[in-house]
C-alpha positions in Angstrom: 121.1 2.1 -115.6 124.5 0.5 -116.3 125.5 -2.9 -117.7 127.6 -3.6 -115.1 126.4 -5.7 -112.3 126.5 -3.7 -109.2 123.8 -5.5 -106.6 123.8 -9.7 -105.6 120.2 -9.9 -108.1 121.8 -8.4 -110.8 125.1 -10.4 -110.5 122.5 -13.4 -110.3 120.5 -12.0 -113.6 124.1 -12.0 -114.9 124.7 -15.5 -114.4 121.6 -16.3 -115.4 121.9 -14.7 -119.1 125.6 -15.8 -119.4 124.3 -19.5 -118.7 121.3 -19.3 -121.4 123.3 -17.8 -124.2 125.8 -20.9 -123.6 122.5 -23.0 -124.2 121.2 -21.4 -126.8 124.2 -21.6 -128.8 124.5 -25.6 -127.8 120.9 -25.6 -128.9 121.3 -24.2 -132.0 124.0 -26.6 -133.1 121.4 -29.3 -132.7 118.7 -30.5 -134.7 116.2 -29.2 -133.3 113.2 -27.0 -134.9 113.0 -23.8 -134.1 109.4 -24.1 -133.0 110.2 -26.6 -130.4 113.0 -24.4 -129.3 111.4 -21.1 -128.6 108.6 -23.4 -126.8 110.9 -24.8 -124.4 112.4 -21.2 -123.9 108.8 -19.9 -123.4 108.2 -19.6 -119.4 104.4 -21.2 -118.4 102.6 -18.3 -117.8 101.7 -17.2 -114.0 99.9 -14.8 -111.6 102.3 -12.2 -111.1 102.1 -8.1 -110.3 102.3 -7.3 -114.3 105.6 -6.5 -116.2 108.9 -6.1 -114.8 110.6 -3.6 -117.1 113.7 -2.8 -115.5 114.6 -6.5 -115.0 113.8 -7.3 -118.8 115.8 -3.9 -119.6 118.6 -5.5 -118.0 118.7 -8.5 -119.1 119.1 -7.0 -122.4 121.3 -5.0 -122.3 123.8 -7.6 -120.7 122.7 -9.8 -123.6 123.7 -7.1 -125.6 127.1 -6.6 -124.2 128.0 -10.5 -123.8 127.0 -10.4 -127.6 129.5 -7.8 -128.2 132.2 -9.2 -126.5 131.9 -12.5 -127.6 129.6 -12.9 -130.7 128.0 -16.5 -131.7 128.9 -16.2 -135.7 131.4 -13.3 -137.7 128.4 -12.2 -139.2 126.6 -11.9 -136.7 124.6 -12.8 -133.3 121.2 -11.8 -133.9 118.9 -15.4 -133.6 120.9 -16.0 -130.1 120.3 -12.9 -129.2 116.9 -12.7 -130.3 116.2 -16.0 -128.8 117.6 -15.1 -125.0 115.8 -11.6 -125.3 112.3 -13.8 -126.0 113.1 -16.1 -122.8 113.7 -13.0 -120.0 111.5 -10.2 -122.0 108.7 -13.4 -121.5 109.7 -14.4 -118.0 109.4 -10.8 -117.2 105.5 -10.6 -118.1 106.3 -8.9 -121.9 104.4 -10.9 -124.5 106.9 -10.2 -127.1 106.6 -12.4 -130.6 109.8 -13.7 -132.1 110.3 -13.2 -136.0 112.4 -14.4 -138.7 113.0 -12.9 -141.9 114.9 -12.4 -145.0 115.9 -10.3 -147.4 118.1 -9.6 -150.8 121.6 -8.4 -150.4 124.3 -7.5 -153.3 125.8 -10.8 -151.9 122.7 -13.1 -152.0 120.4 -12.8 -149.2 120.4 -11.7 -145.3 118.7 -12.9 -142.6 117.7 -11.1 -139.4 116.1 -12.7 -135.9 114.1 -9.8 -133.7 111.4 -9.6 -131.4 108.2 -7.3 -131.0 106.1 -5.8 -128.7 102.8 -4.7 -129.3 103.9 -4.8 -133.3 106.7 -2.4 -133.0 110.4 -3.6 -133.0 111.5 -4.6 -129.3 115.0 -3.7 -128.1 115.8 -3.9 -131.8 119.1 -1.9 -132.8 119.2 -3.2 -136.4 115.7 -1.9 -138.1 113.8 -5.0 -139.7 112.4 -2.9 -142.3 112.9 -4.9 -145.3 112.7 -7.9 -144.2 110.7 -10.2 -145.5 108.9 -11.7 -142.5 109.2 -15.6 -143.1 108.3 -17.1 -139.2 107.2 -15.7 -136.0 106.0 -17.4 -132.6 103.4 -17.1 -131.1 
């Protein structure tokens, strides 16, 4: 599977992740908690035919190139991408859990955004080992 959109429904899914990483970044600069964000991202759940892998697997890996291309901060993009990889993994019928945590560095302290699935790390490049877990949602 590439990351480059070949059919009209993955140009829309595209479009789709290119528009909510612009509002997630928007978000972010507003003062807003972080609770009431990730429950406005959160889809109302639905009947539907169980998980659609292969559009959640998409959707992250254009995250993940948009990301690349054009990161939110220098050092680094991982609560916007964390955030839009919670909104599609859920829309897709994946009850991932969004986590933040922390951690100490030579410099002072780090901090990491990932998600989960089932307790293991989901779509997670950067391991979270270490981290000291200090929010998740649900």
């Amino acid at each position: 599977m590439t990351a480059i959109p070949r059919t009209p429904g993955e140009w829309w899914l595209a479009a789709r992740v290119v528009f909510l990483l612009i509002v997630i970044r928007v978000a972010l600069r507003l003062p807003h908690p972080l609770p009431k964000l990730l429950s406005a991202l959160t889809p109302h759940p639905g009947p539907g035919p169980g998980p659609d892998w292969v559009t959640a697997d998409r959707a992250a890996r254009y995250i993940d190139v948009l990301q690349r291309r054009h990161p939110a901060t220098p050092g680094g993009s991982c609560l916007p991408r964390a955030l839009a990889l919670y909104r599609f993994a859920r829309q897709s019928g994946l009850l991932v859990r969004f986590h933040c945590g922390a951690r100490r560095v030579e410099e002072g302290v780090s901090g990491h955004a990932w998600l989960t699935l089932d307790g293991q790390p989901y779509h997670e490049g950067i391991a979270a080992a270490g981290y000291a877990e200090m929010f998740s949602y649900p």
